[in-house]
Jmol script that loads the backbone (N, CA, C; Angstrom):
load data "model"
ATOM      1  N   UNK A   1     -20.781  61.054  26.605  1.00  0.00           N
ATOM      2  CA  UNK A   1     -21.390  62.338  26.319  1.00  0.00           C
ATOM      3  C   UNK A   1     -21.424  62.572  24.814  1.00  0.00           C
ATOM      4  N   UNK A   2     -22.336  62.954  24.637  1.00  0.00           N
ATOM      5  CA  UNK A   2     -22.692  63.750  22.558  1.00  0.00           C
ATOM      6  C   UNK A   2     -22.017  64.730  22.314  1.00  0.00           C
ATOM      7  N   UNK A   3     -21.783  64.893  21.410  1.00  0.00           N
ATOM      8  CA  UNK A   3     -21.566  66.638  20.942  1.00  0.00           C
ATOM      9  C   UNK A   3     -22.193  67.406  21.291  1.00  0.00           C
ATOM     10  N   UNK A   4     -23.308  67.526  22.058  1.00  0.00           N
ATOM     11  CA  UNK A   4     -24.014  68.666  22.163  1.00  0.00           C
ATOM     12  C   UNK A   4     -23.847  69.541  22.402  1.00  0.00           C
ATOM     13  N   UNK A   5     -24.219  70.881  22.547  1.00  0.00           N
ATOM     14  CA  UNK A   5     -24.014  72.021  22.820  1.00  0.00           C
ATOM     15  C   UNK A   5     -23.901  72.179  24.460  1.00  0.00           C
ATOM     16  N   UNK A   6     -24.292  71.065  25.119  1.00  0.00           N
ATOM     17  CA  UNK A   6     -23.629  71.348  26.583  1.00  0.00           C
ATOM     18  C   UNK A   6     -22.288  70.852  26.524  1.00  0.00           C
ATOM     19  N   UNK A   7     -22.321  70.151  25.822  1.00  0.00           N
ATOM     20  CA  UNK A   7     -20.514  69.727  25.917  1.00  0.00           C
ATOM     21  C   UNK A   7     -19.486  70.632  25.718  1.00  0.00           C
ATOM     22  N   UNK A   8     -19.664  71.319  24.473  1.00  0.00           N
ATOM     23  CA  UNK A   8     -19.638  72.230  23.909  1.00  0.00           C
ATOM     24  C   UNK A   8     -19.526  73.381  25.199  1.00  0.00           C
ATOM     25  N   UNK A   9     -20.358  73.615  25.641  1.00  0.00           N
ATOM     26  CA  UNK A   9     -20.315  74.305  26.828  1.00  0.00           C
ATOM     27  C   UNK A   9     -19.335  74.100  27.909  1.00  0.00           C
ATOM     28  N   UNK A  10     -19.456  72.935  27.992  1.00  0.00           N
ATOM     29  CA  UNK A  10     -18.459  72.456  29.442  1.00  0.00           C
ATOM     30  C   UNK A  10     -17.121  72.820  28.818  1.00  0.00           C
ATOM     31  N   UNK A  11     -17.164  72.645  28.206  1.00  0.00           N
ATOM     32  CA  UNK A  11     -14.964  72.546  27.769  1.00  0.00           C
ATOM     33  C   UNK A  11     -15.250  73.919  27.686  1.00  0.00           C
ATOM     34  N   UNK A  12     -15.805  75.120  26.698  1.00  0.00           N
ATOM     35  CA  UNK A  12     -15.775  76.114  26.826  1.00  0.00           C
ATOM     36  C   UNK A  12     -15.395  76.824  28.447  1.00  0.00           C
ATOM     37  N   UNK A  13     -15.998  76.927  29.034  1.00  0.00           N
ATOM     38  CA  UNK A  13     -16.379  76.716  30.296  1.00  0.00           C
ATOM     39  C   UNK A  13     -14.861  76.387  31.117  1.00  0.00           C
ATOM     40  N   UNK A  14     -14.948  75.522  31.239  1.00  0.00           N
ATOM     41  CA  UNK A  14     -13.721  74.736  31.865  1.00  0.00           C
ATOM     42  C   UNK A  14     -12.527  75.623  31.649  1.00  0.00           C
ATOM     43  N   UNK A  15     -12.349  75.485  30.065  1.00  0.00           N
ATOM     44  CA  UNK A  15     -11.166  75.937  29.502  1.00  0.00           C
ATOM     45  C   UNK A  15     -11.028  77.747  29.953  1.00  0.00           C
ATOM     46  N   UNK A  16     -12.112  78.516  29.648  1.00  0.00           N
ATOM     47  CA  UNK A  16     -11.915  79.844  30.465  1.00  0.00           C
ATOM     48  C   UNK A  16     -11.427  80.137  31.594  1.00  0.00           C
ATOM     49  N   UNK A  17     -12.622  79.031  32.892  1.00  0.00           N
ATOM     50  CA  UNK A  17     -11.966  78.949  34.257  1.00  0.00           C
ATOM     51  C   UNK A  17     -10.526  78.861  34.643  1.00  0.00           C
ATOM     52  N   UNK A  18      -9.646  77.693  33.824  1.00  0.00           N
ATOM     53  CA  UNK A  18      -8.370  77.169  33.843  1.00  0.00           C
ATOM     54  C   UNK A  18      -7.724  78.635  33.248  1.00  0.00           C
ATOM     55  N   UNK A  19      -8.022  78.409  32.172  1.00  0.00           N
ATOM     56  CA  UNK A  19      -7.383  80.224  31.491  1.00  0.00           C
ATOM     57  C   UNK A  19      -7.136  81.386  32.567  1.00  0.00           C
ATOM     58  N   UNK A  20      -8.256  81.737  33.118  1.00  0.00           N
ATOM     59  CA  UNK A  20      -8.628  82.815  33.967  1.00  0.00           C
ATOM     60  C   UNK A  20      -7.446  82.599  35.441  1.00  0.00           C
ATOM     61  N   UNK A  21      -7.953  81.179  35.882  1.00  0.00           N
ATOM     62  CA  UNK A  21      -6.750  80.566  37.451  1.00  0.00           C
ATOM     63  C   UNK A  21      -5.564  81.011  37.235  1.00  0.00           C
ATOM     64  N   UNK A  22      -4.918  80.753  35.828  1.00  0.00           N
ATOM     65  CA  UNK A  22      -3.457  80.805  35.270  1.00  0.00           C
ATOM     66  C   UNK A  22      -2.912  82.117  34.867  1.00  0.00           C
ATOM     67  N   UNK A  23      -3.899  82.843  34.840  1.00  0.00           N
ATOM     68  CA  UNK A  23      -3.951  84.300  33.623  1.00  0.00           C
ATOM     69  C   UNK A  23      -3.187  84.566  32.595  1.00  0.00           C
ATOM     70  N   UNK A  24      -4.396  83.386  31.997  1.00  0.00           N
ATOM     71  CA  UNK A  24      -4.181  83.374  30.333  1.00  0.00           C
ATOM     72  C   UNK A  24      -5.001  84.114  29.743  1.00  0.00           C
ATOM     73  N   UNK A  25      -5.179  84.674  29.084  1.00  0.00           N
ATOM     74  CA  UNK A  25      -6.181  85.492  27.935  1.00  0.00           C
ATOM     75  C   UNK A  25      -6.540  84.605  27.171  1.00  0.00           C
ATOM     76  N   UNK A  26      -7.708  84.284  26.867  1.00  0.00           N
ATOM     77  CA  UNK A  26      -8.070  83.212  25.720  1.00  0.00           C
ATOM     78  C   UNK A  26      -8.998  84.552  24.875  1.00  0.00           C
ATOM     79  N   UNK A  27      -8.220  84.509  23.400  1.00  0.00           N
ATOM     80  CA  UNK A  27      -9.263  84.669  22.159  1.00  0.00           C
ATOM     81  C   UNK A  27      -9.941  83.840  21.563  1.00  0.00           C
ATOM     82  N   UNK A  28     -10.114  82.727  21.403  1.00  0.00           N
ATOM     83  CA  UNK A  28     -10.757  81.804  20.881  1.00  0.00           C
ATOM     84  C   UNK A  28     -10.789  80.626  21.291  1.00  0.00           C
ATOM     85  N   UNK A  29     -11.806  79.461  20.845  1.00  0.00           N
ATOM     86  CA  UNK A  29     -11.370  78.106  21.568  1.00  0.00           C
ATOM     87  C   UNK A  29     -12.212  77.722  20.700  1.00  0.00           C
ATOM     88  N   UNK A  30     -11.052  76.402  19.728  1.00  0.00           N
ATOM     89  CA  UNK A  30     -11.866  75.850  18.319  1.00  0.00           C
ATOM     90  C   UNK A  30     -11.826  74.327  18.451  1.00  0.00           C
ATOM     91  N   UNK A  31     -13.029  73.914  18.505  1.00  0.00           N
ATOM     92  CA  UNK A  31     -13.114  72.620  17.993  1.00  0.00           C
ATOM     93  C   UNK A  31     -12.738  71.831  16.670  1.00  0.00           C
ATOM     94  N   UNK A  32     -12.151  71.153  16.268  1.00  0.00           N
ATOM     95  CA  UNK A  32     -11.906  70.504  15.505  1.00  0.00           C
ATOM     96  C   UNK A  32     -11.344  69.011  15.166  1.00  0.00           C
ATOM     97  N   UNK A  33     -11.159  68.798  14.052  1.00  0.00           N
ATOM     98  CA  UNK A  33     -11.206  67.351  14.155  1.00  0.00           C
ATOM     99  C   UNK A  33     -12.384  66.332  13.886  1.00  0.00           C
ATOM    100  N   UNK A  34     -12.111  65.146  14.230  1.00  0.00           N
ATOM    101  CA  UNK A  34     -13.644  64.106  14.010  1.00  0.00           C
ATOM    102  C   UNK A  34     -14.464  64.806  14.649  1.00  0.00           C
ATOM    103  N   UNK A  35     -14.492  65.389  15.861  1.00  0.00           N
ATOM    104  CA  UNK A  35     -15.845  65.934  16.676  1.00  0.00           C
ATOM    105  C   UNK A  35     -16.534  66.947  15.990  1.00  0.00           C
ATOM    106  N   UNK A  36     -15.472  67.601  15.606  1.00  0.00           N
ATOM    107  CA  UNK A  36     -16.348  69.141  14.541  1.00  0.00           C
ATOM    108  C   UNK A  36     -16.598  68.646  12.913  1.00  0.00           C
ATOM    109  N   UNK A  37     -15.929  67.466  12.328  1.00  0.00           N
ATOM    110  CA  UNK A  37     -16.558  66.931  11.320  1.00  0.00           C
ATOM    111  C   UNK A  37     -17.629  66.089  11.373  1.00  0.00           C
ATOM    112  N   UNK A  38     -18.022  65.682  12.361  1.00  0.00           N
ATOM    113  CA  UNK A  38     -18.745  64.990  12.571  1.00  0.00           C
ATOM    114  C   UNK A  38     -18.952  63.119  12.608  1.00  0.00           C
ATOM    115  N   UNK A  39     -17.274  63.233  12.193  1.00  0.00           N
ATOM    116  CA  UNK A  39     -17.238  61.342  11.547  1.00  0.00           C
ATOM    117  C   UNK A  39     -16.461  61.045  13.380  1.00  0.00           C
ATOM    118  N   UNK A  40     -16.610  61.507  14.426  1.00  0.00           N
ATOM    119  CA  UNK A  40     -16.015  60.631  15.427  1.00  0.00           C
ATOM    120  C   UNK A  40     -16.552  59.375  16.070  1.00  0.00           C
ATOM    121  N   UNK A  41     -15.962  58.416  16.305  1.00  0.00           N
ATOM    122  CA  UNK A  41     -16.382  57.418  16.820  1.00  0.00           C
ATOM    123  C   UNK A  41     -16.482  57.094  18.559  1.00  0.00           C
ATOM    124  N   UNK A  42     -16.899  56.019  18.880  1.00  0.00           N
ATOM    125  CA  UNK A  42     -17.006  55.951  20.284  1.00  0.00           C
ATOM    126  C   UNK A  42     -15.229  55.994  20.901  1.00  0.00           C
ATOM    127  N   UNK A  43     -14.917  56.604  21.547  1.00  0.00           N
ATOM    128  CA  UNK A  43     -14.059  56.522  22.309  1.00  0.00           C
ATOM    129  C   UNK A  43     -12.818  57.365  21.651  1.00  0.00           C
ATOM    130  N   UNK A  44     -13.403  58.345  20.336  1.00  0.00           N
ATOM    131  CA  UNK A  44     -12.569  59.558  19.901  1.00  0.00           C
ATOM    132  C   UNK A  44     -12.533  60.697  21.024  1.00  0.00           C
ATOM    133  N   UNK A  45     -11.187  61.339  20.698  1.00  0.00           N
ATOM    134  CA  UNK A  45     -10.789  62.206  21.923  1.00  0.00           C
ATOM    135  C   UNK A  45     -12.077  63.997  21.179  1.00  0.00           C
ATOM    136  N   UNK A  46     -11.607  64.705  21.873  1.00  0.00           N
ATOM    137  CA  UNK A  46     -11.991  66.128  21.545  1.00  0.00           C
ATOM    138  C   UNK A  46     -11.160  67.249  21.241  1.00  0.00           C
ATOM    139  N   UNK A  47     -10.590  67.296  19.621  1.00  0.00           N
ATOM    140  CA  UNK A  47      -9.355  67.809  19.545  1.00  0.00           C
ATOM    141  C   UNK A  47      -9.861  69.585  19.826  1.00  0.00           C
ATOM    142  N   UNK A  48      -9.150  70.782  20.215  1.00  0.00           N
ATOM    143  CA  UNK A  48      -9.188  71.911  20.381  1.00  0.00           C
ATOM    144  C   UNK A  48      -8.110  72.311  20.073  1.00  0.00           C
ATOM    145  N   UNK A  49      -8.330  73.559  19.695  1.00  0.00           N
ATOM    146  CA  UNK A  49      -7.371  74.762  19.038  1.00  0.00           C
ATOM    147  C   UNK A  49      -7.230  75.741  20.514  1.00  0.00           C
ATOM    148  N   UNK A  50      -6.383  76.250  21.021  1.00  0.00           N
ATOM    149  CA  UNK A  50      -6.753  77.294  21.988  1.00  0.00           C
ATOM    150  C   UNK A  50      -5.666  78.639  21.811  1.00  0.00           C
ATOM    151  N   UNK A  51      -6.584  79.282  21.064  1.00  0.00           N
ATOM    152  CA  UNK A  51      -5.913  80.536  21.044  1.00  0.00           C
ATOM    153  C   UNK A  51      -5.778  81.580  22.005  1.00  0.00           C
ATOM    154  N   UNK A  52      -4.743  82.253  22.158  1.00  0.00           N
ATOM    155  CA  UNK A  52      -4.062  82.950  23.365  1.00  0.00           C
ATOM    156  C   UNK A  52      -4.081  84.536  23.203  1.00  0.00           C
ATOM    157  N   UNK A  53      -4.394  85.380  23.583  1.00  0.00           N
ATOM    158  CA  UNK A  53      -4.109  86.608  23.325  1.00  0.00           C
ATOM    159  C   UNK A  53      -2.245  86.675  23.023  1.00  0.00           C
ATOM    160  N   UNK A  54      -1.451  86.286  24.185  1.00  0.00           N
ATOM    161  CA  UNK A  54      -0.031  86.180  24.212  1.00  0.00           C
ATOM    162  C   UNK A  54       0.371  84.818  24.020  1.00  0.00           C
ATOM    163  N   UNK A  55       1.695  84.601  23.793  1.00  0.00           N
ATOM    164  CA  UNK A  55       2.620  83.547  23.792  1.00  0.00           C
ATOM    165  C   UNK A  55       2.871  82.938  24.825  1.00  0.00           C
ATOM    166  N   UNK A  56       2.272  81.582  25.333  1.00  0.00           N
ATOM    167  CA  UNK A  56       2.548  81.013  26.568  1.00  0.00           C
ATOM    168  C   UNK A  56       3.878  80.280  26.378  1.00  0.00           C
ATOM    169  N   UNK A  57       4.560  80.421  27.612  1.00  0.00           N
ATOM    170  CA  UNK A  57       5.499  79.579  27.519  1.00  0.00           C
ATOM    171  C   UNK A  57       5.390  78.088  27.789  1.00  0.00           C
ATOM    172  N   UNK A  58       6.212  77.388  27.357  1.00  0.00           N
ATOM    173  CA  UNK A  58       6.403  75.916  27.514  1.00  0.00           C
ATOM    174  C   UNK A  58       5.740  75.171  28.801  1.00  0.00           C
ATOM    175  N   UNK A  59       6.438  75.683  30.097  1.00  0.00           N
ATOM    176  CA  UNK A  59       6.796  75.054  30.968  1.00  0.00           C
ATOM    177  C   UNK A  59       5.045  75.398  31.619  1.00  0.00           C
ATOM    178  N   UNK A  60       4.060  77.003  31.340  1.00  0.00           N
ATOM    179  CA  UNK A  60       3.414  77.296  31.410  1.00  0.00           C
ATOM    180  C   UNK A  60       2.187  76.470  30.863  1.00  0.00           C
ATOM    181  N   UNK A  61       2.049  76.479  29.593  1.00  0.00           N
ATOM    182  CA  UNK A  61       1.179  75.919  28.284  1.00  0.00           C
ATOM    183  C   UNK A  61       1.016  74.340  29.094  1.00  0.00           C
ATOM    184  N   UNK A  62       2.407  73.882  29.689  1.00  0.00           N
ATOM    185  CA  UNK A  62       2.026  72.178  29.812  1.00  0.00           C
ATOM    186  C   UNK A  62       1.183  71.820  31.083  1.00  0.00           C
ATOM    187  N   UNK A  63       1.382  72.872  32.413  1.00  0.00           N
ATOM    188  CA  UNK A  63       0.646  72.762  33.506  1.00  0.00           C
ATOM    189  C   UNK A  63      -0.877  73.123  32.584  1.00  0.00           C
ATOM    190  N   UNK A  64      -0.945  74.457  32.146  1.00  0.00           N
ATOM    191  CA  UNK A  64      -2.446  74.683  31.624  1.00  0.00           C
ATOM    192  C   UNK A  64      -3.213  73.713  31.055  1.00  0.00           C
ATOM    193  N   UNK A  65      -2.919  72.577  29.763  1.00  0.00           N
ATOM    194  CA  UNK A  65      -3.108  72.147  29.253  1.00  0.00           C
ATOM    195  C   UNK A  65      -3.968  70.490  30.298  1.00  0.00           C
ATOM    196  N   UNK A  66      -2.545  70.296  30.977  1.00  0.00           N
ATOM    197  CA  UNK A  66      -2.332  69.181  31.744  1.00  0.00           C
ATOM    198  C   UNK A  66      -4.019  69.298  32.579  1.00  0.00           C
ATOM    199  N   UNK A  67      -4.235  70.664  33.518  1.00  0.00           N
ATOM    200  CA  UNK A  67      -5.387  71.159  33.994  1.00  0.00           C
ATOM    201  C   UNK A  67      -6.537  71.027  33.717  1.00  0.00           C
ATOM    202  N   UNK A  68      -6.238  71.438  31.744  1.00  0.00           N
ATOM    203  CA  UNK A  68      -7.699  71.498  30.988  1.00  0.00           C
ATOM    204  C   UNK A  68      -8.169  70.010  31.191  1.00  0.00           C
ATOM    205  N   UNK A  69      -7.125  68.778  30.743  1.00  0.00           N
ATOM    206  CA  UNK A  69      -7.145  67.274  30.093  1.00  0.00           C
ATOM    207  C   UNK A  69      -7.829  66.855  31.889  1.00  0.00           C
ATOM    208  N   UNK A  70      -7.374  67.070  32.980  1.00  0.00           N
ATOM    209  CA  UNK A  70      -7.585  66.468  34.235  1.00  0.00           C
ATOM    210  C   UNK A  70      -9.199  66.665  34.444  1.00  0.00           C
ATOM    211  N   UNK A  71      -9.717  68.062  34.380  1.00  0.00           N
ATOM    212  CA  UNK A  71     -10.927  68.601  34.703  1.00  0.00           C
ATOM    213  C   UNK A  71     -11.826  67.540  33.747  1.00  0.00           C
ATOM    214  N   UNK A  72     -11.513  68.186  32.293  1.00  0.00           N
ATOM    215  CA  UNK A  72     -12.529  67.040  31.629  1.00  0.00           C
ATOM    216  C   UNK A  72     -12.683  65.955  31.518  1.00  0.00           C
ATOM    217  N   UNK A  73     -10.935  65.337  31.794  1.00  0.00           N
ATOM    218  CA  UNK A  73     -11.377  63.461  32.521  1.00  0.00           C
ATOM    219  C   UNK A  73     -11.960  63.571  33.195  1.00  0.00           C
ATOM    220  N   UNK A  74     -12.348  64.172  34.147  1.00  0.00           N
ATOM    221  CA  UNK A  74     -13.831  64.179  35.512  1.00  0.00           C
ATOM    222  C   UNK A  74     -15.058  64.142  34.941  1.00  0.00           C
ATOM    223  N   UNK A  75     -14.857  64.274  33.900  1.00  0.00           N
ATOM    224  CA  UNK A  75     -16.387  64.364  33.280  1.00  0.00           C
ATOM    225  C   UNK A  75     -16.615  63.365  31.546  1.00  0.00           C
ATOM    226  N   UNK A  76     -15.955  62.932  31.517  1.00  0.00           N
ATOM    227  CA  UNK A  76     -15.638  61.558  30.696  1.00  0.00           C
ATOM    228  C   UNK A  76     -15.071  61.845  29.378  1.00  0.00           C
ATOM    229  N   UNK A  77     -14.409  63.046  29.066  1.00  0.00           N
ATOM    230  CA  UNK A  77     -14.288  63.900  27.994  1.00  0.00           C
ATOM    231  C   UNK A  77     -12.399  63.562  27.394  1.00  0.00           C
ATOM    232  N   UNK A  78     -11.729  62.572  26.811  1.00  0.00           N
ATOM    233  CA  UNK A  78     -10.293  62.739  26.613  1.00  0.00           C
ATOM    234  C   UNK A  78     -10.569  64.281  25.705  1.00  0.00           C
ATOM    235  N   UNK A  79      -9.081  64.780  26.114  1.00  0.00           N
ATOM    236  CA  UNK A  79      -8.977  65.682  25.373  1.00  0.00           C
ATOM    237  C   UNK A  79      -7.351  66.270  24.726  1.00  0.00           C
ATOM    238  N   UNK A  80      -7.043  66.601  23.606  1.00  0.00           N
ATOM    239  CA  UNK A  80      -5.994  67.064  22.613  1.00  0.00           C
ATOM    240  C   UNK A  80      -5.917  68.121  22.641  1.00  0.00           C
ATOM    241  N   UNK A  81      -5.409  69.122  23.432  1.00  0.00           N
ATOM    242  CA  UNK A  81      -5.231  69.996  23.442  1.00  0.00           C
ATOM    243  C   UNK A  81      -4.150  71.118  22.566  1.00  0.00           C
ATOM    244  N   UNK A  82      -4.387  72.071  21.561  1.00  0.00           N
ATOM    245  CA  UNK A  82      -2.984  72.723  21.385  1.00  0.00           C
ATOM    246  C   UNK A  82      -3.090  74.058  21.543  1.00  0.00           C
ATOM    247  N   UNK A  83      -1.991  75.282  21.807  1.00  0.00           N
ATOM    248  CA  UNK A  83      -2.259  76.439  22.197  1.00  0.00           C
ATOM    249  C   UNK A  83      -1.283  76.852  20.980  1.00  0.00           C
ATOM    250  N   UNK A  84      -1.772  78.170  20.636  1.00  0.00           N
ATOM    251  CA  UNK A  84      -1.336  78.693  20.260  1.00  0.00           C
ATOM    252  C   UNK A  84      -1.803  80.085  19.744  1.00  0.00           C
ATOM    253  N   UNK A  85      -0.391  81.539  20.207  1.00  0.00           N
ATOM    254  CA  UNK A  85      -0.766  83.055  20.415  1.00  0.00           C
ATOM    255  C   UNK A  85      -1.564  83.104  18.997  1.00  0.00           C
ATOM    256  N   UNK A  86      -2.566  84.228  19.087  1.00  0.00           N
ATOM    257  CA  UNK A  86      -3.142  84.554  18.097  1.00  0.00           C
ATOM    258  C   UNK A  86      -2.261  85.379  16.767  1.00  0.00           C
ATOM    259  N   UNK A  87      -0.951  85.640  17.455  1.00  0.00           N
ATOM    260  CA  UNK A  87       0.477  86.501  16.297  1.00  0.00           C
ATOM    261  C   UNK A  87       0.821  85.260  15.597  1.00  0.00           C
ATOM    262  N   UNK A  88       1.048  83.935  16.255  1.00  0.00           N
ATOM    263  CA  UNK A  88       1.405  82.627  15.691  1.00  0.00           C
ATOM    264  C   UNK A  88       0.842  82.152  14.616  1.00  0.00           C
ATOM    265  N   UNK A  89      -0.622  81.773  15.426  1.00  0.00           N
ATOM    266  CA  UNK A  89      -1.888  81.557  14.336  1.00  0.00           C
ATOM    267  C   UNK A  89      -1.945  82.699  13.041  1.00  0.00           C
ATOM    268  N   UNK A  90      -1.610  83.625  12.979  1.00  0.00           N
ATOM    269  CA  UNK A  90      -2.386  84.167  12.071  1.00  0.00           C
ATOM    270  C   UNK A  90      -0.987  84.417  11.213  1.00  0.00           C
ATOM    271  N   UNK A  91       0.137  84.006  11.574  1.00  0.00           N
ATOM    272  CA  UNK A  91       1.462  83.576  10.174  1.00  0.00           C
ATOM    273  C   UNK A  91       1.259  82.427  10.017  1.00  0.00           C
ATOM    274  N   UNK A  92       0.860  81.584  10.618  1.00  0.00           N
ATOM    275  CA  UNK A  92       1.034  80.068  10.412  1.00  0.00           C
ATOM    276  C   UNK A  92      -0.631  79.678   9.709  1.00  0.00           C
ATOM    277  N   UNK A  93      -1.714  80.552   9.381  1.00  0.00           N
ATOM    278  CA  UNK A  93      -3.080  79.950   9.152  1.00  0.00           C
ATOM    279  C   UNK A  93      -3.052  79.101   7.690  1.00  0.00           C
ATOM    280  N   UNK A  94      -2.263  80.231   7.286  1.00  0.00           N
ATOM    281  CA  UNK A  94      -2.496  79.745   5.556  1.00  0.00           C
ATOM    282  C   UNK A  94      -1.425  78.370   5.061  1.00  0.00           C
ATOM    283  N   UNK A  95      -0.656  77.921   5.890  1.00  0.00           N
ATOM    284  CA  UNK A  95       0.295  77.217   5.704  1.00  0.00           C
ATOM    285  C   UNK A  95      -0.328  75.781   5.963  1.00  0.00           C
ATOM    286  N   UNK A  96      -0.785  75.155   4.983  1.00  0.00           N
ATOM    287  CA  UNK A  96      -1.107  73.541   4.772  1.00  0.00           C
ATOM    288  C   UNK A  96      -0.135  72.425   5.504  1.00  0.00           C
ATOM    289  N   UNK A  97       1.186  73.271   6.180  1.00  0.00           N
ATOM    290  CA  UNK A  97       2.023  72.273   6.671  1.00  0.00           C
ATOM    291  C   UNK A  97       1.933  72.153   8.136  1.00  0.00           C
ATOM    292  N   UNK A  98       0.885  73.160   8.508  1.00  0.00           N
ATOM    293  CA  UNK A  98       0.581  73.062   9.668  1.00  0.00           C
ATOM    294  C   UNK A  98      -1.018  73.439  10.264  1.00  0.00           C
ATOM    295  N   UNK A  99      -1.649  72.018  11.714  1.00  0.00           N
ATOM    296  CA  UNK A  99      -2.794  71.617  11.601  1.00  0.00           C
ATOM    297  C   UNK A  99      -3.561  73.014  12.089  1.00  0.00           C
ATOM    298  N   UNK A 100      -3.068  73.949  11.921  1.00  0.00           N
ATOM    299  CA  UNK A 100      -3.376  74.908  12.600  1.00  0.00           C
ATOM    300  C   UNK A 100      -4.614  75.746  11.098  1.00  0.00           C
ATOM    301  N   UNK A 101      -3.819  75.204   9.773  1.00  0.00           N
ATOM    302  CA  UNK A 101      -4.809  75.538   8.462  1.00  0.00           C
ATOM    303  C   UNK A 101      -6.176  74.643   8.221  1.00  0.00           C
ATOM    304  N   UNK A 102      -6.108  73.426   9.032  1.00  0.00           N
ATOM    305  CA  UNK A 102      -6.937  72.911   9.219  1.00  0.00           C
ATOM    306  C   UNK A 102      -8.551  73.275  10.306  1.00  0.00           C
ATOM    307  N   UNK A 103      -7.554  73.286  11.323  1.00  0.00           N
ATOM    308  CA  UNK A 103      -8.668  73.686  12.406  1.00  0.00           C
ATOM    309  C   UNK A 103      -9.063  74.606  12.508  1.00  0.00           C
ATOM    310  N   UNK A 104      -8.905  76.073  11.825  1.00  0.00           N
ATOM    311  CA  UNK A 104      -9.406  76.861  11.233  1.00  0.00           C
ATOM    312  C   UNK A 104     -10.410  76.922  10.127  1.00  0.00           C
ATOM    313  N   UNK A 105     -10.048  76.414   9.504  1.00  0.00           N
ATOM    314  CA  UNK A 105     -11.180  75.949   7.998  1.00  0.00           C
ATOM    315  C   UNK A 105     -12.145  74.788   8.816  1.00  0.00           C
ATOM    316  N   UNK A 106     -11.918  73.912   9.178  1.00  0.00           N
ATOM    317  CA  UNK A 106     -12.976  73.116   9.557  1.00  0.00           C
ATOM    318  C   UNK A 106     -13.835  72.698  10.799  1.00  0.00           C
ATOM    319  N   UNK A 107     -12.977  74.002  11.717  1.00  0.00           N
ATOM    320  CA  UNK A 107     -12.825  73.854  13.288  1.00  0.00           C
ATOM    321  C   UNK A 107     -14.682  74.372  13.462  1.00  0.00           C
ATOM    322  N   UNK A 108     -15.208  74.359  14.528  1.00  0.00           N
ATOM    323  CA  UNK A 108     -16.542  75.318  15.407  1.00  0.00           C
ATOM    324  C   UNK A 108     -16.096  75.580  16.423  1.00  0.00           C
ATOM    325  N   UNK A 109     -16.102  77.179  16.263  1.00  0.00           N
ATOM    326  CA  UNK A 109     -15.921  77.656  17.838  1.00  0.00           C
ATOM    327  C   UNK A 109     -16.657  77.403  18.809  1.00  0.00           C
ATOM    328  N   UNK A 110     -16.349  77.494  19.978  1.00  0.00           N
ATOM    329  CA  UNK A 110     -16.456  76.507  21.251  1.00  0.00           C
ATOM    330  C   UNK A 110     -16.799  77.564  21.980  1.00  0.00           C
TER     331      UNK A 110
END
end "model"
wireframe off; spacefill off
backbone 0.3
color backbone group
């Protein structure tokens, strides 16, 4: 599959449904990485940012995640998933020591 904007779609998509099953609140969902820079190669994964209204817990975040990665293997898509609350993200944005300053600056929302 391309980058295209159905792809784009599907994980969007996906990732809400899974959100919604679990009742997660999703504020955002960022692409980033080779896919949103554009330099990925054949058989690069699809890294995402997934921001949370709240703080998921651990044991929570890994079934969700696990969900998102299963659905889109059905559809030929690896995927990197990371979550994190939008209170998190927004102490941690400006901080270069974490990829979270990255996928912000270079991410496309999804």
């Amino acid at each position: 599959m391309g980058e295209s904007m159905e792809v784009r779609k599907l994980i969007h998509d996906t990732v809400i449904n899974v959100c919604r099953e679990q009742g997660v609140n999703v504020v955002e969902i960022i692409l980033f990485g080779s896919r949103a820079k554009g330099t990925s190669r054949e058989g690069s994964d699809w890294d995402i940012l997934l921001v949370t209204e709240n703080q998921v817990k651990w044991r929570k975040r890994v079934h969700l995640t696990g969900e998102i990665r299963k659905r889109l293997a059905k559809k030929g898509l690896a995927m990197d998933i990371l979550v994190v609350s939008k209170e998190e993200l927004e102490r941690l944005r400006d901080s270069k020591e974490y990829i979270y300053y990255y996928a912000v600056r270079e991410g496309i929302p999804v």
